[in-house]
Structure formats: C-alpha cells, structure tokens
C-alpha positions as CSV (number, residue, x, y, z in Angstrom):
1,X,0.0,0.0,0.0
2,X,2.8,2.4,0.9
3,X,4.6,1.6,-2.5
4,X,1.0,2.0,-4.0
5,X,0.5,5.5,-3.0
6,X,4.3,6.8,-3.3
7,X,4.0,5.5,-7.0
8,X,0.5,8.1,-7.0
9,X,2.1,10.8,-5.5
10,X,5.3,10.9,-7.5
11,X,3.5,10.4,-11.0
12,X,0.9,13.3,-9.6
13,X,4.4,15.3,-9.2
14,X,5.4,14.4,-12.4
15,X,2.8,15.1,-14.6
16,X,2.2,18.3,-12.6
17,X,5.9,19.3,-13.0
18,X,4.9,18.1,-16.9
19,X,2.2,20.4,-17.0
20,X,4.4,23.5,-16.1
21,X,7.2,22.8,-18.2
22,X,5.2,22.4,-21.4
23,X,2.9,25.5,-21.1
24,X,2.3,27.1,-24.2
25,X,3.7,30.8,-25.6
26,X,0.9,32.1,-26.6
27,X,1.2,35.8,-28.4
28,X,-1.9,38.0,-29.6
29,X,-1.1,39.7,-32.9
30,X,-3.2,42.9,-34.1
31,X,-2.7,44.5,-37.5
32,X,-5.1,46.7,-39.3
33,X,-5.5,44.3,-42.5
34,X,-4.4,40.7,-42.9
35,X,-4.0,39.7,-47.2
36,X,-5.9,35.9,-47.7
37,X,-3.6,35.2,-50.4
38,X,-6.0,32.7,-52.0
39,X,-8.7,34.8,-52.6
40,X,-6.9,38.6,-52.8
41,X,-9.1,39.9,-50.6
42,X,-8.4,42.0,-47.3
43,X,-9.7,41.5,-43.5
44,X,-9.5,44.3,-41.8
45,X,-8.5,44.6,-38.0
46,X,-7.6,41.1,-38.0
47,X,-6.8,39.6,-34.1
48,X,-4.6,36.4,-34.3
49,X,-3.1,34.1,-31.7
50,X,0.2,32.5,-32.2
51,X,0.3,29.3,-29.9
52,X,4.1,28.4,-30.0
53,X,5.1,28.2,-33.6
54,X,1.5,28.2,-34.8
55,X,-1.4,29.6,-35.7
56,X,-4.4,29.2,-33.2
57,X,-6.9,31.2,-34.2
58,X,-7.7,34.4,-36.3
59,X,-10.3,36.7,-35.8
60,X,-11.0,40.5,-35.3
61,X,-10.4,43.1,-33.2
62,X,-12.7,43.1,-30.5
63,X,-14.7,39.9,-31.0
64,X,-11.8,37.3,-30.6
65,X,-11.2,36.8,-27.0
66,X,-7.5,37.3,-25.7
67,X,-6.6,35.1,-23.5
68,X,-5.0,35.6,-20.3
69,X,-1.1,36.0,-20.1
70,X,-0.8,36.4,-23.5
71,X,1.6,38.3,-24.9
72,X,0.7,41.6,-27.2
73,X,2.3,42.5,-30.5
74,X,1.3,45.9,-31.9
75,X,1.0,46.2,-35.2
76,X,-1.0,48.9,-35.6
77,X,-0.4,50.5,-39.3
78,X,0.5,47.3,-41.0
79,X,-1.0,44.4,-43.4
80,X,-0.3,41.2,-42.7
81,X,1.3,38.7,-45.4
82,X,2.5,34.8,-45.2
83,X,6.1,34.5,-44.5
84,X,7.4,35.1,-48.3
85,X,9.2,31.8,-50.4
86,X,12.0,32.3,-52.9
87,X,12.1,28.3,-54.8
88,X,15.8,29.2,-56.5
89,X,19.0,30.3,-54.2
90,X,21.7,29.7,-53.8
91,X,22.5,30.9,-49.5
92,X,25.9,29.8,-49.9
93,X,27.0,31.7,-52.6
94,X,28.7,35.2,-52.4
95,X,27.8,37.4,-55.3
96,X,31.1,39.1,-55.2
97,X,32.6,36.2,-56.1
98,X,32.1,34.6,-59.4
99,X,34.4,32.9,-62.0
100,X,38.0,32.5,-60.4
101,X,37.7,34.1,-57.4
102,X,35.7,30.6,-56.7
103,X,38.1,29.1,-56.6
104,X,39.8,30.3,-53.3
105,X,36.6,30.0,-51.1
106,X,37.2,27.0,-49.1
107,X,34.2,24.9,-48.0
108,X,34.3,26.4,-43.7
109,X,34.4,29.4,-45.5
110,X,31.5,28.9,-47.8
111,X,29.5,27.6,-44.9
112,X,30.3,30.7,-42.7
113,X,29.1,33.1,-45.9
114,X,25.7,30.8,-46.0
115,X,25.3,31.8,-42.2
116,X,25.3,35.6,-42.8
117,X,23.3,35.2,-45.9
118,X,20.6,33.4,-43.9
119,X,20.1,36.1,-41.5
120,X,20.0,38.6,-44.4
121,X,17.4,36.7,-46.4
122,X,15.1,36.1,-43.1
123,X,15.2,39.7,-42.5
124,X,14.6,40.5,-46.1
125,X,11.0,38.9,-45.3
126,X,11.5,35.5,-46.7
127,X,10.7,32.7,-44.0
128,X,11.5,29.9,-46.0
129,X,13.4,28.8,-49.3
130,X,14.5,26.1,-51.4
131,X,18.2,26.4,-51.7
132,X,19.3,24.4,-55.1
133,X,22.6,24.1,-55.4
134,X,25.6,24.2,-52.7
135,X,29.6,22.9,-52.1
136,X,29.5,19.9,-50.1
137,X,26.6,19.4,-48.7
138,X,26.7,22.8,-46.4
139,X,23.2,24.2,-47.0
140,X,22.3,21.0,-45.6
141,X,24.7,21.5,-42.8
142,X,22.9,25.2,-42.3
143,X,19.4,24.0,-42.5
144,X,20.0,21.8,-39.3
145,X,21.5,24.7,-37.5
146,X,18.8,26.7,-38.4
147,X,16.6,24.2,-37.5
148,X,18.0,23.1,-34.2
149,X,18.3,27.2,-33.5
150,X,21.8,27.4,-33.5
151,X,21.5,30.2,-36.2
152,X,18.8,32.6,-37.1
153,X,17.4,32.2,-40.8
154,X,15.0,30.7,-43.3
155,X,12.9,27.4,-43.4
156,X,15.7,25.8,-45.8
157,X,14.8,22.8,-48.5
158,X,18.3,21.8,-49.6
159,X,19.5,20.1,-52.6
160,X,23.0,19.1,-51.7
161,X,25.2,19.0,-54.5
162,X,23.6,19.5,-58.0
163,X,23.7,16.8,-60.6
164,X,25.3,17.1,-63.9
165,X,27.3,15.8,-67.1
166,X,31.2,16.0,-67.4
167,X,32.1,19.3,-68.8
168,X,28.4,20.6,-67.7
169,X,27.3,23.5,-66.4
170,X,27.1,21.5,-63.1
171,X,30.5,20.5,-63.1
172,X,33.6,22.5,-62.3
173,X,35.3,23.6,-65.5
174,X,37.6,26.5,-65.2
175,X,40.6,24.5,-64.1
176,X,43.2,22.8,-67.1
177,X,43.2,18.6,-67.7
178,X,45.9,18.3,-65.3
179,X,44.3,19.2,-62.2
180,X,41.8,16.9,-62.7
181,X,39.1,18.9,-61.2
182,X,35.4,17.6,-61.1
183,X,32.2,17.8,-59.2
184,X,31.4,14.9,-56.8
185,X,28.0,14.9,-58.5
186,X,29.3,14.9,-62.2
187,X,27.9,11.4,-63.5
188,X,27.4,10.2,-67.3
189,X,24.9,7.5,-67.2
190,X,21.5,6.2,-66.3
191,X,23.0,3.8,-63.6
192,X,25.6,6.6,-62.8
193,X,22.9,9.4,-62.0
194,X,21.0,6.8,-59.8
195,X,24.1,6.5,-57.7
196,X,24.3,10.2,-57.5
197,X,20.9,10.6,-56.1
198,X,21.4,8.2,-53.5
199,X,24.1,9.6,-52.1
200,X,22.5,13.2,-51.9
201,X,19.8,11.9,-49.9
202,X,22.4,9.9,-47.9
203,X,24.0,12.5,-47.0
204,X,20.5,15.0,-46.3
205,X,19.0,16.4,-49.5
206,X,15.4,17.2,-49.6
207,X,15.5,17.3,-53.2
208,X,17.4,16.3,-55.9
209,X,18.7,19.4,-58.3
210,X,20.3,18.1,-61.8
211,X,21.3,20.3,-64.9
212,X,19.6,19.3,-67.9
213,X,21.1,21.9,-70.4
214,X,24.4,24.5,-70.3
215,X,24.3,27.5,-68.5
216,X,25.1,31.2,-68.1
217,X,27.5,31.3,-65.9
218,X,29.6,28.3,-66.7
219,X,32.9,28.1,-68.6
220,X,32.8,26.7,-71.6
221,X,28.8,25.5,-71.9
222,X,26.2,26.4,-74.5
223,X,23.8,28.0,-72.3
224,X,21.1,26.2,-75.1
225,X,22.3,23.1,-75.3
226,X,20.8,19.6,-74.2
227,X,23.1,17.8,-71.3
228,X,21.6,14.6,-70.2
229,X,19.9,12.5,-72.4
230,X,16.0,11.8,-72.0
231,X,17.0,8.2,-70.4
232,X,19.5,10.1,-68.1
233,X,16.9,11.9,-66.9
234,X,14.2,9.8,-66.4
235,X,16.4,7.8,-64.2
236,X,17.1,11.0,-62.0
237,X,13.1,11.7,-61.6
238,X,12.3,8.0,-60.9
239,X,15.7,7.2,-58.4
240,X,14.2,10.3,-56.7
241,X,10.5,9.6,-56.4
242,X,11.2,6.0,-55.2
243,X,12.4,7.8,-52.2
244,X,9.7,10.7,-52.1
245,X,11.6,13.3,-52.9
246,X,11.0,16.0,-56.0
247,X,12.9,17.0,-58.9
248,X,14.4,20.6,-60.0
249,X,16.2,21.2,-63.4
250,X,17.9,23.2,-64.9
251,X,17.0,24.1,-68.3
252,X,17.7,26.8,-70.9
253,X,17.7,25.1,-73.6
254,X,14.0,24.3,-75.4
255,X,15.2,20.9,-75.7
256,X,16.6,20.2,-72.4
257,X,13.2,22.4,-70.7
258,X,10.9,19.6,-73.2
259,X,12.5,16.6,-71.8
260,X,12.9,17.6,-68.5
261,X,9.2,18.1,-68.5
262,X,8.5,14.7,-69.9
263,X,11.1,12.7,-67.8
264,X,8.5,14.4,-64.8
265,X,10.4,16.9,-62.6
266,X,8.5,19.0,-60.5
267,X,10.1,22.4,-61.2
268,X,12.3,23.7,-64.4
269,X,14.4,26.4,-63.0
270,X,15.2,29.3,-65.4
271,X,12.7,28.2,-68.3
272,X,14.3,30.9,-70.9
273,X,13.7,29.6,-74.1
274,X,10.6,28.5,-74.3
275,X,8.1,27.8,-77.4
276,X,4.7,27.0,-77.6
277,X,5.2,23.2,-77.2
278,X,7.4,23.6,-74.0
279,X,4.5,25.7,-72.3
280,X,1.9,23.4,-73.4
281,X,3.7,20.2,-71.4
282,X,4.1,22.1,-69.0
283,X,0.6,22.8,-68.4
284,X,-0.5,19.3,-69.2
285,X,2.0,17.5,-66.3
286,X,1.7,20.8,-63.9
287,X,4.7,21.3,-64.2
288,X,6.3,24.6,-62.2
289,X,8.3,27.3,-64.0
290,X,10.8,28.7,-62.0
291,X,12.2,31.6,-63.8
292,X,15.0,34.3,-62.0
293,X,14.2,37.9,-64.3
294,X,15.2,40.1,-62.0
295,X,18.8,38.8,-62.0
296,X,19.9,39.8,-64.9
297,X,20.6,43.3,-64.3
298,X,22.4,42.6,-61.6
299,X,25.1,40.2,-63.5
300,X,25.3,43.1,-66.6
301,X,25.6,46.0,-64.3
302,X,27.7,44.1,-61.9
303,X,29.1,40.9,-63.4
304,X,32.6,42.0,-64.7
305,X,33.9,43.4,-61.2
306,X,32.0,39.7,-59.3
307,X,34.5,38.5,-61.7
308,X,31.9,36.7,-64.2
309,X,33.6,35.8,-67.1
310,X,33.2,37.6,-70.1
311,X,31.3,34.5,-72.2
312,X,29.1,34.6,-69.6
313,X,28.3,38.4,-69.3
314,X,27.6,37.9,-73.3
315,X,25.2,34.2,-73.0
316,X,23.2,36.7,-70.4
317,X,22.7,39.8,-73.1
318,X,21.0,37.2,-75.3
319,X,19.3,35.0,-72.2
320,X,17.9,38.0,-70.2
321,X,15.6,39.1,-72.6
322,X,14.4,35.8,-74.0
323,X,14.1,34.7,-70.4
324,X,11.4,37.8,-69.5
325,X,9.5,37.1,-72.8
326,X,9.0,33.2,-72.4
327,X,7.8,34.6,-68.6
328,X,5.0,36.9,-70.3
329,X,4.2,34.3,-72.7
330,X,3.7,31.6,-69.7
331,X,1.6,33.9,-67.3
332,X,-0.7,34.4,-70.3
333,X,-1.1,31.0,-70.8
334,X,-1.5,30.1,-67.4
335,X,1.1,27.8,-66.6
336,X,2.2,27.2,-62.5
337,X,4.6,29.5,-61.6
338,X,6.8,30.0,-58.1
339,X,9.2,33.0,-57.0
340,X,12.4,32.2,-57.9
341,X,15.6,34.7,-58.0
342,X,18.5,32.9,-58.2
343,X,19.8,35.1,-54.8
344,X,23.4,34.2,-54.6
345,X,24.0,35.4,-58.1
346,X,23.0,38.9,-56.8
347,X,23.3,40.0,-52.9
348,X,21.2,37.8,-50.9
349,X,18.6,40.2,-49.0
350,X,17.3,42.1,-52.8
351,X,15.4,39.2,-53.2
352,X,12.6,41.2,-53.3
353,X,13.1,43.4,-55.8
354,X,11.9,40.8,-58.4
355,X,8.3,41.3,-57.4
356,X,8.1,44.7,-59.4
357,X,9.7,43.5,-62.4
358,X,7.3,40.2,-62.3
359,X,4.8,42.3,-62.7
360,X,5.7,44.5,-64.9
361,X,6.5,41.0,-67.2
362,X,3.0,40.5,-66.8
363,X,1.7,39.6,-63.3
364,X,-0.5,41.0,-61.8
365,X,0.0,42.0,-58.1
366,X,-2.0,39.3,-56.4
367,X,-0.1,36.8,-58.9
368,X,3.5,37.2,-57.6
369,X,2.9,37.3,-54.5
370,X,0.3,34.1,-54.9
371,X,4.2,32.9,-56.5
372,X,5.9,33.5,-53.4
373,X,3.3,31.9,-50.9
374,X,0.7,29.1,-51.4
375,X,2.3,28.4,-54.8
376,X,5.6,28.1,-53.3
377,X,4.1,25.9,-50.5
378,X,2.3,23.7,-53.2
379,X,5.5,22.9,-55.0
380,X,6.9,21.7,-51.5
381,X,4.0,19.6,-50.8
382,X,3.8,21.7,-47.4
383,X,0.5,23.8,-48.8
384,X,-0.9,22.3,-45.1
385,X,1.8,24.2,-43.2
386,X,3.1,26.9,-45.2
387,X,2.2,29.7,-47.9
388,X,-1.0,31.0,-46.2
389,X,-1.9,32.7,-42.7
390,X,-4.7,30.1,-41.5
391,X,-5.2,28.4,-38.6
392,X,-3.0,25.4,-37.7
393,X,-0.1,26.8,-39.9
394,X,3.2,27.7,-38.7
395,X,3.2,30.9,-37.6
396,X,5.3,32.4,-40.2
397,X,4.4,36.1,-41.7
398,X,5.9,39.7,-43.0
399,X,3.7,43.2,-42.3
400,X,4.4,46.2,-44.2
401,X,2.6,49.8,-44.0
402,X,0.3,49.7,-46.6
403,X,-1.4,47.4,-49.0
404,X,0.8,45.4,-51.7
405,X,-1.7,44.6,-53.8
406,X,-1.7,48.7,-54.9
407,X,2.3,49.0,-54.4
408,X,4.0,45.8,-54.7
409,X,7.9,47.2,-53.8
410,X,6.5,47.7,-50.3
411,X,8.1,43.9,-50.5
412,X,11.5,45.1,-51.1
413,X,11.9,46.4,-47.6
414,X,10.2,44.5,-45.3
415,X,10.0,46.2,-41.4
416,X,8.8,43.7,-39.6
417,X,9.5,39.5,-40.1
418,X,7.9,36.8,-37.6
419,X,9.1,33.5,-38.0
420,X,7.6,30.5,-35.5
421,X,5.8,32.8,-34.1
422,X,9.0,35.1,-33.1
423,X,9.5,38.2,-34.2
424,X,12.6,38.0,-35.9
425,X,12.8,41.8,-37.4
426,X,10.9,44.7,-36.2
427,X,11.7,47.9,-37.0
C-alpha cells in the first residue's frame, strides 16, 4: 500500500511538473488588415493568436477573446502577409565572387558566408526557401542549424550538390586537364545518376537538383544546349520519387526544358527559351516554372567586377531578354509559376526586388505574391503548413505599412519579419 500511494504521489508530481514545463507561448497579434492570399481579398483589424510556432486562431479586433497572459504584439499600421518563399537560391553563394575568385573560397568558408546570408534573407522577409545548389553538402549542414536554432534564418529545402554531365554547367570547368578537377556529382549514365541521387539523400537532400542543359555562368557550356539525355533523366526523376523526394532542373535550352518536362520533374528552374510546345507540357503535367528575371541586371551592371567571365556576361545579353518574354508568354497562358531569383548570383537580401519587375513581365500583383506563398508551398507539398496565414499553420508572416496589392515594392523592404511565431525583425 505504501509503494502504492508513493507511485501516486510521485506520477501526480510528475505530470504536474509536466504540465508547467510544457505550457504554451501564446502571443496575440493585431494589425489593421491581414491579405488571404488565396482569394486577394483583405480582413481588416484582424486579431490572431500564435500558440508556440502556430497559428491558433484568427479573428477580429474586438470579438476574438484574448486570453489571459498572452503576450501583445502591436501592429498597428501594418498588413499582414504569409512568411514570403523564394524556390531558387543559392544561400551559400557570395555574389562578389564569381568565375575564379571561386576558386579560393574553401568549403568552412563557404559555410560561414551561408550563415550571414541566412540572416540577411530572413530579415529580407523571406521565411522559407528552397536552396538548389551548394559545395559539399553545407546548406544541408545550415538547414539543421537553423533548424536546431543554432543560427537565425529561413525554413531551408536543400538540394545538396547538383547533378550534372562531365564538362556541364554543373560540373567545375575553369581548371586545365591536369588538375583533374570535377564535381562529386558529375555522372554520365543512367545507372551513374542513380548513384548520384542516392548519395544526396544519404548524406540530407530534400531534393534532388540536376542540370539538364548548359548554362550562363559556366565556362565553356552552350547555355542552349541539351546535357543529359531523356534516359539520363528519367532515371534522376524516378531514383528520386522512389524515395519521395522531387525533382528541379535546370534548363535553358528548349530541348533540355521539353525533356525535363517529360522525364517528370516537378520544377524547371530558369525556363528561358521557351516555345509554344514547352508551355503546353508544362501545363499538361503541372509542371512549375521557375524563372529568376530580375537577376539579370544585376550580373550586366555588376558581373565584370564579381569577376563573371566575359562569355558569360555575353550568354546573359541574349538570355535576359528571352528569359522575360517566355515569362509573359507563360503567365498568359497560365502555366504554374513560383518565385524564384536565383539570390546568390545577386546579394542575398534584394530578393525582393523581383516582385516589381514580375509584374511588370505580366503579373499582376495578387499573382506574384500568390508565386511567393501558397504556390511556393504547393511545390513543397507543405500547402498544409506553409504559404498562407490560416489556422493550424506555422506561424510564419511579414507586415508592411500599406497594401501590396496597390504597391507591390512595399516587399522590397520588409520592417517587420515573424518566424515560428518570433519576431525575428521589427523595426
């Protein structure tokens, strides 16, 4: 009986001692207008209540009850958006440093660069991204950091280290024969590219990333031209979805953007040259177009003193252009499109400043920012978690002082940034 009622009274202890500990942060947020990015429409004097790193509930001002101990954030003055989604970066990457200055920056160093970069892009208003292409596996190594809150930053979906032929614009081609450089992920083959998935999600990836034509800012590779053959790449998309995982490309190339299509990948990042036929698979396998126009300016007005070679600087005065057009000529035919800027290739933080010049390719408004939200989030397969601000989501979201739908660069300088419920930027 004793032993009886000490077990009681010690499991009453613990459970009560349980109880304490695991209370919840709860934080009431006021704003004068919240954006439903579904629909376009505004709610004005929203109320919500973060519980932890979700939302609770939403309501309005003065009929949602606040509940006691809660903590208040005031912001009075400002619209509420989801936490915004950039599907192409590259948070490793320095843009000062392209061509051969690469090839000094060690992989600690690389690492250290993706840590200040991540703080940068969270602050710039974007709560999560899909990071496609980085040296030895360290945007994997950031995303656990982040995630573990060893460092501030983004929701990071990592690719590891991008796929690609010998000589390709995914391998690394600026040193001679002799030194017998290569990319751990170079492979020629379909049982060769199989191996090469495996071991990016071995070692973390949560997606495969492969190059399926040349590219702008690679020595050496016809920035139209087919890589991998349509076996090659059918083997990628099916190694990866045996394991769950998605597939981005890479494609310039109206060839390579075709058969990446077909062999099923999920996104095709760039998407420059397209033609009627390219856009119409696209639509009929729902496929995503991830296309970077902003970027552009940035490597012609800035390129030469990055060090970007001077092939490359001449591939982009032929891609940039092409690139915007195939992007007018895919909004109006409705294809799926996500927010992607290719960050890393310009300073991380400007991502932003794409919104402006999306619409101005023909968006509207409503459109890009539906890109960099619940589209975003329905390319991850997170659409139940991310891209919206509705109950049971994470509590991920920007404000700015106005209404974005009438002056989309409010978006390039965001004041105030709450991630998991934090507030990880205020003015």
């Amino acid at each position: 009986m004793k032993t009886a009622r000490y077990l009681s009274l010690t499991t009453g202890m613990l459970v009560s001692a349980i109880s304490l500990t695991a209370q919840a942060d709860i934080t009431v947020v006021k704003a004068d207008a919240l954006l439903d990015v579904k629909t376009g429409k505004l709610q004005q004097k929203p109320l919500l209540i973060l519980e932890d790193n979700r939302i609770r509930d939403i309501g309005e001002q003065g009929k949602l009850a606040i509940p006691e101990g809660a903590k208040l954030l005031d912001l009075s003055g400002q619209t509420l958006l989801p936490g915004l989604m950039d599907m192409h970066v590259h948070i490793t990457s320095d843009a000062a440093v392209h061509g051969y200055k690469g090839l000094a920056v060690s992989l600690p160093a690389e690492t250290i660069t993706g840590v200040a970069n991540a703080k940068t892009t969270l602050e710039a208003g974007f709560t999560t991204i899909r990071n496609v292409g980085a040296s030895g596996y360290s945007d994997v190594a950031l995303r656990d950091a982040i995630n573990k809150g060893e460092v501030p930053g983004p929701r990071i979906f990592a690719s590891g280290i991008p796929l690609g032929i010998t000589g390709g614009h995914c391998d690394n081609n600026l040193l001679p024969y002799e030194y017998q450089d290569k990319s751990p992920a170079v492979a020629d083959g379909p049982w060769a590219v199989r191996e090469k998935v495996r071991m990016n999600i071995k070692y973390g990836a949560d997606l495969i990333k492969y190059c399926a034509t040349g590219g702008v800012l690679s020595k050496g590779t016809k920035v139209g031209a087919q890589q991998y053959s349509q076996e090659e790449m059918n083997a990628i998309v099916e190694e990866a979805n045996l394991r769950g995982i998605h597939v981005a490309a890479h494609a310039h190339g109206t060839e390579g953007i075709k058969a990446a299509i077909k062999a099923g990948v999920r996104s095709v990042e760039h998407a420059s040259f397209l033609d009627d036929e390219a856009i119409k698979l696209a639509k009929q396998h729902g496929t995503y177009l991830s296309m970077d126009i902003y970027n552009t300016e940035y490597i012609l007005g800035e390129g030469e003193k990055a060090g970007i070679l001077e092939e490359s600087l001449d591939k982009e005065r032929v891609v940039g252009s092409k690139q915007r057009d195939s992007f007018s000529r895919a909004v109006k035919a409705g294809v799926k499109m996500v927010f992607s800027t290719d960050a890393g290739v310009y300073p991380h933080g400007d991502n932003g400043k794409q919104f402006s010049r999306m619409v101005r390719f023909g968006m509207t408004p409503l459109q890009a920012i539906q890109a960099a939200t619940i589209n975003a989030a329905t390319l991850l397969g997170k659409e139940g978690e991310l891209g919206s601000i509705e109950t049971g989501k994470f509590a991920d979201m920007i404000a700015v002082p106005g209404n974005p739908l009438q002056d989309i660069s409010l978006l390039e300088t965001v004041p105030w940034v709450i991630k998991d419920g934090n507030v990880a930027k205020r003015p």
